[in-house]
C-alpha positions as CSV (number, residue, x, y, z in Angstrom):
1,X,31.1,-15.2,-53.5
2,X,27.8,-16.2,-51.4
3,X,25.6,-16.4,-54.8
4,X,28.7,-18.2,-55.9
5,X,28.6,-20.7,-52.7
6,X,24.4,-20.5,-53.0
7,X,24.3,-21.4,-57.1
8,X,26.8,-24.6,-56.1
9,X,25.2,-25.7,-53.2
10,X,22.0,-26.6,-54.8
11,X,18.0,-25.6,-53.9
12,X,18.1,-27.3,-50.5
13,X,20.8,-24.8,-49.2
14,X,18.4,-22.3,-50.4
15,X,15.8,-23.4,-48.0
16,X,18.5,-23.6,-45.3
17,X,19.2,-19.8,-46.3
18,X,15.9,-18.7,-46.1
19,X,15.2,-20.5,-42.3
20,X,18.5,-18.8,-41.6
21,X,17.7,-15.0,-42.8
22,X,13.9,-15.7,-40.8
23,X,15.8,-16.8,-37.9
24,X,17.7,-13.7,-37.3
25,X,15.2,-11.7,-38.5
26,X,12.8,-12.7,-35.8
27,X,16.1,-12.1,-33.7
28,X,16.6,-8.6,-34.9
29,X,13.4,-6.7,-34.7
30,X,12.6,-7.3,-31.1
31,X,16.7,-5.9,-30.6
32,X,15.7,-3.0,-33.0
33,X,12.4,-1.9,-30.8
34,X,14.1,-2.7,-27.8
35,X,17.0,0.3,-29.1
36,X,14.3,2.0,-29.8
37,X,12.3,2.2,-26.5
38,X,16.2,3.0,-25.1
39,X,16.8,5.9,-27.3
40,X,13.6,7.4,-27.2
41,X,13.7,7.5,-23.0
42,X,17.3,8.8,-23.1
43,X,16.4,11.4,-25.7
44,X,13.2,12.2,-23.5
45,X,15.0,12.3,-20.2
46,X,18.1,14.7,-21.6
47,X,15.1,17.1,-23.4
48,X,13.3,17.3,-20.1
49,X,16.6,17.8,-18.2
50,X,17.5,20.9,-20.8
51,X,13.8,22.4,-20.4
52,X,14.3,22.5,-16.7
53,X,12.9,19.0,-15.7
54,X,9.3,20.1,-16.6
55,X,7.3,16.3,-15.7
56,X,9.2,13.9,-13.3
57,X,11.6,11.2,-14.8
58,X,9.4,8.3,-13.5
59,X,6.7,9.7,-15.6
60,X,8.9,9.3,-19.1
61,X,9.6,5.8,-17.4
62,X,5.6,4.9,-17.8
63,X,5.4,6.6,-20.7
64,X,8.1,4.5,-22.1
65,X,6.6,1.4,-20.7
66,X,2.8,2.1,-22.4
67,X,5.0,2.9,-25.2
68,X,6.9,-0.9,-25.5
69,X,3.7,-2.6,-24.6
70,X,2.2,-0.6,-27.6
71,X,4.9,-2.2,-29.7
72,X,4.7,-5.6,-27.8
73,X,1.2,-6.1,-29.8
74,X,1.2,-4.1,-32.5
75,X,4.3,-6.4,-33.6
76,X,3.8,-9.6,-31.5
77,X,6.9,-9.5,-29.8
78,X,7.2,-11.5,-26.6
79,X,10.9,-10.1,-25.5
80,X,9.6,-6.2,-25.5
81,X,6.1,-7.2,-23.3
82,X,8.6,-8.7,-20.8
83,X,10.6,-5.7,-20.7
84,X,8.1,-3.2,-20.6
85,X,6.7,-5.2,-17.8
86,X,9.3,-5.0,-15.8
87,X,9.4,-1.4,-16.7
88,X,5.9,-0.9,-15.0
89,X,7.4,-2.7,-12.0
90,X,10.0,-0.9,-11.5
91,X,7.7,2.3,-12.1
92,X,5.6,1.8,-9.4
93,X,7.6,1.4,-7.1
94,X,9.5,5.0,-7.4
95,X,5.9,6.9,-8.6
96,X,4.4,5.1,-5.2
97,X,7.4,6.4,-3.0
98,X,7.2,9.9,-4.6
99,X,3.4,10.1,-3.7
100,X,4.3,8.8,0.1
101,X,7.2,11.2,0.3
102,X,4.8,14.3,-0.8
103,X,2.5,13.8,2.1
104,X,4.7,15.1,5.1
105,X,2.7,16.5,8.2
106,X,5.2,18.0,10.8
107,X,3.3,17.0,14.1
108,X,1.9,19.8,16.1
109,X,4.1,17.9,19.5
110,X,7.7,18.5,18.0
111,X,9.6,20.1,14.7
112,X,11.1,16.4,14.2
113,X,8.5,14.2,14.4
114,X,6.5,13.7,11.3
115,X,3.2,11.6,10.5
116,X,3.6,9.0,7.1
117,X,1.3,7.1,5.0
118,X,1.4,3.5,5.5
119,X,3.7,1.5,3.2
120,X,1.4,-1.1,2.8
121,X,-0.1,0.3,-0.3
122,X,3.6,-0.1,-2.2
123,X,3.6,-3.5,-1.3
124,X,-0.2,-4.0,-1.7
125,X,0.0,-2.1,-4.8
126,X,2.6,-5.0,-5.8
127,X,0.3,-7.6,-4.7
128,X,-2.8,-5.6,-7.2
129,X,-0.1,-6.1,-10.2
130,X,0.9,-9.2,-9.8
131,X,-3.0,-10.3,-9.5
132,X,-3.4,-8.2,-12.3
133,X,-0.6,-9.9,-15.0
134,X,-2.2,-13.5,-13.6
135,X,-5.7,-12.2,-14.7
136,X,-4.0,-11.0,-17.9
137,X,-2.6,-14.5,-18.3
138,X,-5.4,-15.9,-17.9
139,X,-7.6,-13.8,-20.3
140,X,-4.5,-14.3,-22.9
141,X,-5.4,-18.4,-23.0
142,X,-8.4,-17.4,-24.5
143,X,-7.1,-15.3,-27.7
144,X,-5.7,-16.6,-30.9
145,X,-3.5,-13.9,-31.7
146,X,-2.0,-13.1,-28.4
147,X,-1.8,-16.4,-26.8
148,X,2.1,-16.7,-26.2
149,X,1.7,-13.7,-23.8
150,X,-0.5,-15.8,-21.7
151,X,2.2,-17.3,-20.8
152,X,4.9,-13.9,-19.6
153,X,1.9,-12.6,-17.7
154,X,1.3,-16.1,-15.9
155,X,5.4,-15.8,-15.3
156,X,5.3,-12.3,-13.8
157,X,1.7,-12.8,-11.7
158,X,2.6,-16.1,-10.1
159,X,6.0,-15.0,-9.2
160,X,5.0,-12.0,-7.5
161,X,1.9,-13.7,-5.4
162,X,4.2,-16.6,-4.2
163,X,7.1,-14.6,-3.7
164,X,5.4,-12.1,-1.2
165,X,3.5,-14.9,0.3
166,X,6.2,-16.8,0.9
167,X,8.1,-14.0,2.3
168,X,5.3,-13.2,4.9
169,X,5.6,-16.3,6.2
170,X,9.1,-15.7,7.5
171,X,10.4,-13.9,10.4
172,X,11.5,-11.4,8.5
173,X,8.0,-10.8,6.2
174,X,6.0,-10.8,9.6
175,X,8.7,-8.2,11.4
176,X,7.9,-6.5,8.3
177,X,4.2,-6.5,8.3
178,X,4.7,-4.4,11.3
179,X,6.4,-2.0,10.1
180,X,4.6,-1.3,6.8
181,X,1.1,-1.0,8.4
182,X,2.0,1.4,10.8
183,X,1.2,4.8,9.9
184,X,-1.9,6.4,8.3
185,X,-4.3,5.0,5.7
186,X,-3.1,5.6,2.5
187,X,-6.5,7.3,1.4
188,X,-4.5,10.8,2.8
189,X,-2.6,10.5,-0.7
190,X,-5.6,11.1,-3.4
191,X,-3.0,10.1,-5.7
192,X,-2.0,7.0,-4.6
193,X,-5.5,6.4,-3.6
194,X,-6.9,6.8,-7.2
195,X,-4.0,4.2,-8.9
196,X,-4.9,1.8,-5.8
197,X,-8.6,1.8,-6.4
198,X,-7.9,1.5,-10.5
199,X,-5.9,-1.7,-9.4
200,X,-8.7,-3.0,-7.3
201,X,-11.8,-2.3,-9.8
202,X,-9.7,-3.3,-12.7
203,X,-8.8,-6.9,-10.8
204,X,-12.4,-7.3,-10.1
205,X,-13.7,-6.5,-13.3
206,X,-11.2,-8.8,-15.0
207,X,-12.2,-11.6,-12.1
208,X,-15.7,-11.1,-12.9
209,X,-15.3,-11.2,-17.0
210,X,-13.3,-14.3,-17.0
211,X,-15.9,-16.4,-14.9
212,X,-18.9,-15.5,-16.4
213,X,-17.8,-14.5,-20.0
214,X,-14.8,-16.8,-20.4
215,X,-15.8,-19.9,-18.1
216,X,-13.1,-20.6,-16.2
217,X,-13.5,-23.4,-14.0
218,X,-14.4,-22.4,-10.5
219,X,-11.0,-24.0,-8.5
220,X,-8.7,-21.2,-11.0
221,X,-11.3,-18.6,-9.5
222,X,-10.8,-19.9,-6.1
223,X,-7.0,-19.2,-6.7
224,X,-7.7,-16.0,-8.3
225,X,-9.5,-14.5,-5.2
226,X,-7.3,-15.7,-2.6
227,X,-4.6,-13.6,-2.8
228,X,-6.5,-10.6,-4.2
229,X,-8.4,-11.2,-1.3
230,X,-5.4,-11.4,0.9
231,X,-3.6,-7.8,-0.4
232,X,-7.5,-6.2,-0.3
233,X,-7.4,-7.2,3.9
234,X,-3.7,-6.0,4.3
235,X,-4.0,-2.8,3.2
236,X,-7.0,-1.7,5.1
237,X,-5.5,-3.7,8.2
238,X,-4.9,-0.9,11.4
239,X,-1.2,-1.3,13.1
240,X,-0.1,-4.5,13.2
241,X,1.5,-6.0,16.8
242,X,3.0,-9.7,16.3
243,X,5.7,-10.1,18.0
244,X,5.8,-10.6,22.4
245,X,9.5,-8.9,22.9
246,X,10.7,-10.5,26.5
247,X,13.9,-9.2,26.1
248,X,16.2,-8.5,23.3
249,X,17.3,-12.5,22.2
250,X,13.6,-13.7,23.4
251,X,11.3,-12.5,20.9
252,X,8.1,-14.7,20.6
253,X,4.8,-14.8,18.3
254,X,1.7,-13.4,20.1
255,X,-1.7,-14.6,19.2
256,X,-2.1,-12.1,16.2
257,X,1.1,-13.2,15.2
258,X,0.6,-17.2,14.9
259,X,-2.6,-16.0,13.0
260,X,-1.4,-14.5,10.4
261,X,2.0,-17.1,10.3
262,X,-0.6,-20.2,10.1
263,X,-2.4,-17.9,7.4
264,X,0.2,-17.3,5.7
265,X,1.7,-20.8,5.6
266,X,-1.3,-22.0,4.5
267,X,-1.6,-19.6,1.5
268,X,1.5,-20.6,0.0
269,X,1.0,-24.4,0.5
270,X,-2.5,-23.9,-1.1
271,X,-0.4,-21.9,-4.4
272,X,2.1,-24.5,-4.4
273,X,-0.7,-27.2,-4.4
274,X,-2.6,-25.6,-7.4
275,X,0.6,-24.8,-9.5
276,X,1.8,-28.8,-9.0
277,X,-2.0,-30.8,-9.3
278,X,-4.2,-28.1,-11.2
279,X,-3.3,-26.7,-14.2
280,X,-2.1,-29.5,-16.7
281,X,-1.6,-26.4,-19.8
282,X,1.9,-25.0,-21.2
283,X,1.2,-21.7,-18.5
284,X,0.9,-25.2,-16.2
285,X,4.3,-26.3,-16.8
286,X,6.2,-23.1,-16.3
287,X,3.6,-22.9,-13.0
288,X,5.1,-26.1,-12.0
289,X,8.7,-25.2,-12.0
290,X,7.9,-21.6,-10.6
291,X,6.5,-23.9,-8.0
292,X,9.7,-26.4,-7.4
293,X,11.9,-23.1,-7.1
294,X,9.4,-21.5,-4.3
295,X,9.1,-25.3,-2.5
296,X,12.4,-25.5,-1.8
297,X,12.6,-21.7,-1.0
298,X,10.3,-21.9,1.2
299,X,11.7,-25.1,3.0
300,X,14.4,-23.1,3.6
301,X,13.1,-20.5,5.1
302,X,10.9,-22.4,7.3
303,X,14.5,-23.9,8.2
304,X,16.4,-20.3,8.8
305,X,12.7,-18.9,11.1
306,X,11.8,-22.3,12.9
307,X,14.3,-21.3,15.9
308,X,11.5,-18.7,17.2
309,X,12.3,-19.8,20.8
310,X,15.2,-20.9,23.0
311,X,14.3,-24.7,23.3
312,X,14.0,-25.2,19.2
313,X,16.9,-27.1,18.2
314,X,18.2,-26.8,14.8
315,X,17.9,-30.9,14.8
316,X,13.8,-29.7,15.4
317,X,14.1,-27.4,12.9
318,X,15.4,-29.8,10.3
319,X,12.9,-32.0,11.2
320,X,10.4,-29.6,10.2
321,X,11.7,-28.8,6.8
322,X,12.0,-32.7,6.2
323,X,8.6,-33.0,6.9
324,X,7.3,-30.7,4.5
325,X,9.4,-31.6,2.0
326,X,8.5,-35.4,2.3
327,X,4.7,-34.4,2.4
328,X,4.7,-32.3,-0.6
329,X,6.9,-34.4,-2.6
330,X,5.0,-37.7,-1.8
331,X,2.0,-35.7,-2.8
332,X,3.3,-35.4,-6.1
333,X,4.5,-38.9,-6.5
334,X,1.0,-40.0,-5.9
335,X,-1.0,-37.5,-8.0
336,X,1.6,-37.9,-10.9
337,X,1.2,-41.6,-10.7
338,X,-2.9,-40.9,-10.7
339,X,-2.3,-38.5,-14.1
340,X,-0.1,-40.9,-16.0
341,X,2.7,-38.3,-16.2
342,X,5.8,-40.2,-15.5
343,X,8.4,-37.8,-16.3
344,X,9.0,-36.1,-13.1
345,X,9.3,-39.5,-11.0
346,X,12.7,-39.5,-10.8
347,X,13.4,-36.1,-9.8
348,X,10.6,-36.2,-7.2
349,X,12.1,-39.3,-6.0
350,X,15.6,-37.9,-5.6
351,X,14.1,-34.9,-4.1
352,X,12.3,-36.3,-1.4
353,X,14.9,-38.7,-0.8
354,X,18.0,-36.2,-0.5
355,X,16.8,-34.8,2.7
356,X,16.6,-37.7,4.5
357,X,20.1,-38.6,3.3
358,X,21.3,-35.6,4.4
359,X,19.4,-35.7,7.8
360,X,21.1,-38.8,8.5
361,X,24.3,-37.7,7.9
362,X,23.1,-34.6,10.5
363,X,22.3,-37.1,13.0
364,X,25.1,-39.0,12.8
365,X,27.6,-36.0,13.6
366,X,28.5,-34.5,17.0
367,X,26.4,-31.3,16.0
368,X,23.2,-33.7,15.6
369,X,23.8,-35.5,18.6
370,X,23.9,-31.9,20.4
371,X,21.1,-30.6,19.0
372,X,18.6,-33.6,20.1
373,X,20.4,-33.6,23.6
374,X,17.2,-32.6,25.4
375,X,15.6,-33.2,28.6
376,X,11.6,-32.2,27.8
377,X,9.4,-33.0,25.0
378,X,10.0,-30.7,21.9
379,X,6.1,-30.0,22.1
380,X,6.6,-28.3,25.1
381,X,8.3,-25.1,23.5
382,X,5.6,-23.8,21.2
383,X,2.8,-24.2,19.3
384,X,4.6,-24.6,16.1
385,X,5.7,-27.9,17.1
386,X,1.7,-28.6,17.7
387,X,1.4,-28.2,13.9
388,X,4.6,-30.4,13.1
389,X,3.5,-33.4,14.7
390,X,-0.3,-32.8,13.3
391,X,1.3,-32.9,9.7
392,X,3.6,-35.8,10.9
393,X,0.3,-37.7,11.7
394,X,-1.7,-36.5,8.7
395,X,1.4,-37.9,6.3
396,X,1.3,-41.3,7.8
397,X,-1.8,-41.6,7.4
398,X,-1.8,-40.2,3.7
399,X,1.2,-42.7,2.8
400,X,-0.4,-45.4,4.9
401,X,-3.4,-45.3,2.6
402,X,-1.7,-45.1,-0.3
403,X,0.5,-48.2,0.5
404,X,-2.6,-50.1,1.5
405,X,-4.7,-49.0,-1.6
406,X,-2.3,-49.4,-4.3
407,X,0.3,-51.9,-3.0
408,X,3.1,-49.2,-3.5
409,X,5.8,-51.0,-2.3
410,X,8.4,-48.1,-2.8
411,X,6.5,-46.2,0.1
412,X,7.0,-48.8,3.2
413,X,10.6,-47.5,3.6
414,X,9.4,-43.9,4.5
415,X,6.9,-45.0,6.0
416,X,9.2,-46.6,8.6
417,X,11.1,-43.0,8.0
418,X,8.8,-41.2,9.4
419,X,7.7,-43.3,12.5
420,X,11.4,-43.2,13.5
421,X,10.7,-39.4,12.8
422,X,7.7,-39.4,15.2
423,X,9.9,-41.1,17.6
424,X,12.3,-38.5,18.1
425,X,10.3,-36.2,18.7
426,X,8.0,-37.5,21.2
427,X,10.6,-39.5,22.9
428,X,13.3,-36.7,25.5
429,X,16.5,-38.1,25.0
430,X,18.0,-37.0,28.5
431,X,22.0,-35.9,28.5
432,X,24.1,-37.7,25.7
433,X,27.5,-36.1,26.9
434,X,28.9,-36.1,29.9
435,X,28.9,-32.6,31.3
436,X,32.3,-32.0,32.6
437,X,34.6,-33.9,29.7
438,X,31.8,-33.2,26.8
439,X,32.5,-36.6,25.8
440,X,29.5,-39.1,25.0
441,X,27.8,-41.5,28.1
442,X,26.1,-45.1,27.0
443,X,23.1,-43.6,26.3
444,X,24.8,-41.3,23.8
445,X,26.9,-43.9,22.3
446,X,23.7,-46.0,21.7
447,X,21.7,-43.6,19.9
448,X,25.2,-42.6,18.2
449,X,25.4,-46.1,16.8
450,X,21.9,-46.5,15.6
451,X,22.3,-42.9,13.7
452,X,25.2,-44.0,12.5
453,X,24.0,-47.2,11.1
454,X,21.1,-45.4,9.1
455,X,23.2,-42.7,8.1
456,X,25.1,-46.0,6.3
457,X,22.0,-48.2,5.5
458,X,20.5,-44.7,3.1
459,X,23.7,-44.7,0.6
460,X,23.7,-48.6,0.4
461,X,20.0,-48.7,0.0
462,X,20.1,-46.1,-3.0
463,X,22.6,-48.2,-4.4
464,X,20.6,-51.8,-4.1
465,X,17.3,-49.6,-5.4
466,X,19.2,-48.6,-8.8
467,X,20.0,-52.2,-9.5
468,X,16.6,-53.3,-9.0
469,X,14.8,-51.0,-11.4
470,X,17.5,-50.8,-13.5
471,X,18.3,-46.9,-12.8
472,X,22.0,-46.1,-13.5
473,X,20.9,-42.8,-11.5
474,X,20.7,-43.9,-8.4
475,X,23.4,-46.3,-8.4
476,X,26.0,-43.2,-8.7
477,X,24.4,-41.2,-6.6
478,X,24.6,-44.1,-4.1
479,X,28.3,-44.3,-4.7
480,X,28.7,-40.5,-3.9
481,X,26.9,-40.5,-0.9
482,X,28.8,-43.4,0.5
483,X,32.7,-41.4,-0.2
484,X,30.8,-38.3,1.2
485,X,29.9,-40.2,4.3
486,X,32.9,-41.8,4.8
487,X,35.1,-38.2,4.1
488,X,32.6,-36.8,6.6
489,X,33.0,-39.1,9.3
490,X,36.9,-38.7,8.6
491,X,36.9,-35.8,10.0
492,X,33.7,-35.8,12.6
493,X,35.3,-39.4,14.7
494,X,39.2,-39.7,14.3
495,X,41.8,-37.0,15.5
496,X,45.0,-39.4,16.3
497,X,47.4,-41.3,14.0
498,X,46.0,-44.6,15.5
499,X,42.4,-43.7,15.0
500,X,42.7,-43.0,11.0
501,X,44.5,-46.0,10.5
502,X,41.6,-47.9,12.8
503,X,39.3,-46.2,10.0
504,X,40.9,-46.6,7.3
505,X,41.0,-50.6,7.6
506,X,37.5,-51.0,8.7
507,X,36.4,-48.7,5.8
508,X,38.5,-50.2,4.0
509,X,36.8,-54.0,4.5
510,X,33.2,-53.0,4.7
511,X,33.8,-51.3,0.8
512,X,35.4,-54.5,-0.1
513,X,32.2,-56.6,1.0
514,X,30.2,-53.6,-0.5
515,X,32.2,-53.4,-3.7
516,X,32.0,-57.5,-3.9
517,X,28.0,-57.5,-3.9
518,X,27.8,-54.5,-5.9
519,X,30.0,-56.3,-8.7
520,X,27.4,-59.3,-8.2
521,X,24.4,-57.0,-8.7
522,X,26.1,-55.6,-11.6
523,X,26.6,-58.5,-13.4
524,X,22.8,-59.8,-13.0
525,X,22.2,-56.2,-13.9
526,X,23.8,-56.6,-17.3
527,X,21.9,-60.2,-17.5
528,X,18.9,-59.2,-17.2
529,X,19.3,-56.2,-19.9
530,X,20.8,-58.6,-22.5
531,X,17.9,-60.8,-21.7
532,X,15.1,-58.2,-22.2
């Protein structure tokens, strides 16, 4: 019946056949080796399981690993590299744990106290790998036959070196810092030393090929050695102390500590820099999104650890995010403007304009008026709020340049943003509610009103912007932002019969005024389309 079909349909479908059997062909083989590497490591782990368990389990784990990557480019398949990558991953980290686990010294002081190897080679040992699949990536942009797997090992390497990196600079990665370098050098272990020291030479030697063999242009070698740098000084680093712990809910950085935070922070912005401005190739693109995921991960950390004191608000700590983001994302307006690349504009737009949407809708709530209820200068807390208003002041200046060099007229509004920004900060605000009734005084309902005005002028603004340049985009997302403000502030203001209705009519007039010069704009909208 299909030669039937085939003889009827003419030479064409025949084509069409023959793109179709290719298709699933390429489909099939890597699903065929990927059964295979499966069945082999089952039969392998039931034989050695019969025979006693003769070599460890991880071991037929590496084994099949070596054994996929074998297959990865003796057939050029990209789907069994990946797997066998992750394979290795997953390797080290239980033949790293065995080797910690078979050094146990029972201390001569007591029969329950034992001395440990430092965990910092596991995640050190990470570190080595990840630096080791970005070499790889690297060397792979070089080779004809092998270059698609430039771009898995560029995948793998930049993910791991951002993601630890970024972790470190939380709370969370610095409590943890202390922990994994206590304990002694891992150089007790001759096993773990030996695959720790391979890792090292092997990074170097690739480091050293690629710059003077393969010419890689010195900034991509700056990159290179920063975090192999970084994991070479972590795990020789003694016992860690960062943390000054006052009491049990006041836990503060010591001087070690802001160190290696400000190191840290400064590493990933430097990685997020070179994955958005650098590298212009196909391993550049998927560097870029790898690099809007970890921006906005890392904004939110910063977010969740900013509260490292009692007198951080969380209004302080949104500030903080807000200024990041806005600094990063109007770097990449400008330098994308500068390259000719237009096609991230409007996301990057969007993106750095979101946040201040959503911080005037913050602001504008009870919660936001609480939180910048203060009677001292945020700078007065810590040090971290130094750094804020130093990156505050080095963005104004940035976006005060560009609007004077290249007449960008899009940037005066966050310009104004951010001095209002700079304004909250350095200005106390004093007591907006009254202490025994909670409810707000005059200088509370001031500063209430003029939030609450923003909070309305952003949705209304988005909205006016999209009919300008013609951007269907913003004009809806305007229109959401303006239902979600006024469903927000349904529930935030009115509690009584009496106050809805008050609400409902006054909302109801201003969207009939709003609705009136939208449908105005709308029509000179369609105009001036017809026209062009």
């Amino acid at each position: 019946m299909f030669n039937f079909l085939r003889k009827r349909s003419g030479g064409k479908n025949e084509i069409k056949q023959i793109q179709f059997t290719s298709n699933k062909s390429g489909f099939l083989s890597p699903l065929f080796f990927f059964l295979t590497l499966c069945f082999t490591g089952l039969g392998m782990a039931a034989l050695n399981r019969e025979l006693g368990n003769i070599i460890p389990e991880r071991s037929i784990l590496f084994f099949i690993s070596i054994l996929g990557i074998a297959i990865a480019y003796a057939h050029n398949t990209s789907f069994i590299l990946g797997v066998s990558l992750i394979t290795i991953i997953f390797w080290w980290g239980f033949q790293s744990i065995a080797w910690l686990n078979i050094f146990t010294l029972v201390n001569q002081n007591g029969p329950y106290r034992t001395d440990y190897i430092t965990p910092s080679a596991i995640i050190c040992g990470y570190g080595f790998l990840a630096v080791l699949f970005w070499l790889l990536g690297l060397l792979h942009q070089y080779t004809n036959s092998f270059k698609k797997f430039s771009t898995l090992y560029t995948f793998f390497g930049y993910m791991g070196i951002l993601g630890f990196t970024t972790f470190f600079t939380s709370k969370a990665g610095l409590n943890f810092i202390e922990d994994m370098t206590s304990g002694l050098p891992f150089t007790k272990s001759w096993q773990l030393a030996l695959m720790i020291y391979m890792l090292f030479i092997s990074n170097l030697l690739l480091i050293l090929y690629l710059y003077l063999k393969k010419g890689i242009d010195k900034l991509t070698l700056i990159f290179t050695l920063i975090p192999y740098t970084l994991f070479s000084i972590l795990i020789l680093l003694p016992e860690q102390t960062l943390f000054l712990k006052v009491s049990y809910s006041n836990v503060n950085l010591n001087s070690a500590g802001v160190f290696w935070a400000v190191l840290f922070n400064i590493i990933v912005i430097l990685l997020l820099a070179y994955s958005f401005f650098v590298n212009r190739s196909k391993e550049g693109f998927i560097l870029k999104n790898l690099g809007y995921i970890f921006l906005f991960t890392f904004s939110f950390i910063k977010f969740i650890n900013a509260p490292l004191s009692n007198g951080f608000t969380a209004g302080t700590s949104l500030i903080a995010v807000l200024t990041f983001l806005i600094l990063t994302i109007s770097l990449i307006y400008y330098f994308d403007n500068k390259l000719q690349t237009q096609k991230w504009q409007a996301l990057l737009t969007f993106a750095g304009f979101l946040p201040a949407t959503l911080f005037s809708f913050f602001i504008s709530s009870e919660q936001g008026l609480r939180s910048f209820s203060r009677k001292q200068v945020v700078l007065n807390y810590e040090l971290f709020n130094l750094i804020l208003l130093c990156l505050f002041i080095i963005l104004l200046v940035f976006i005060l340049y560009i609007y004077l060099k290249d007449k960008l007229t899009d940037l005066l509004p966050l310009l104004l943003y951010l001095c209002f920004l700079v304004f909250l900060l350095l200005s106390p605000q004093g007591g907006l509610f009254l202490n025994r009734s909670g409810s707000l005084n005059p200088t509370g309902i001031l500063w209430a009103i003029v939030f609450n005005i923003i909070a309305f002028i952003f949705p209304i603004l988005t909205i006016l912007w999209g009919f300008r340049y013609k951007a269907t985009v913003y004009i809806n997302i305007g229109t959401i932002l303006i239902f979600l403000l006024i469903f927000i502030k349904y529930f935030d203001w009115f509690f009584t019969f009496m106050d809805k209705g008050i609400f409902f009519i006054i909302a109801g007039i201003l969207l009939f005024i709003l609705g009136a010069v939208l449908e105005k704009s709308r029509r000179k909208f369609i105009s001036d389309i017809s026209a062009t």
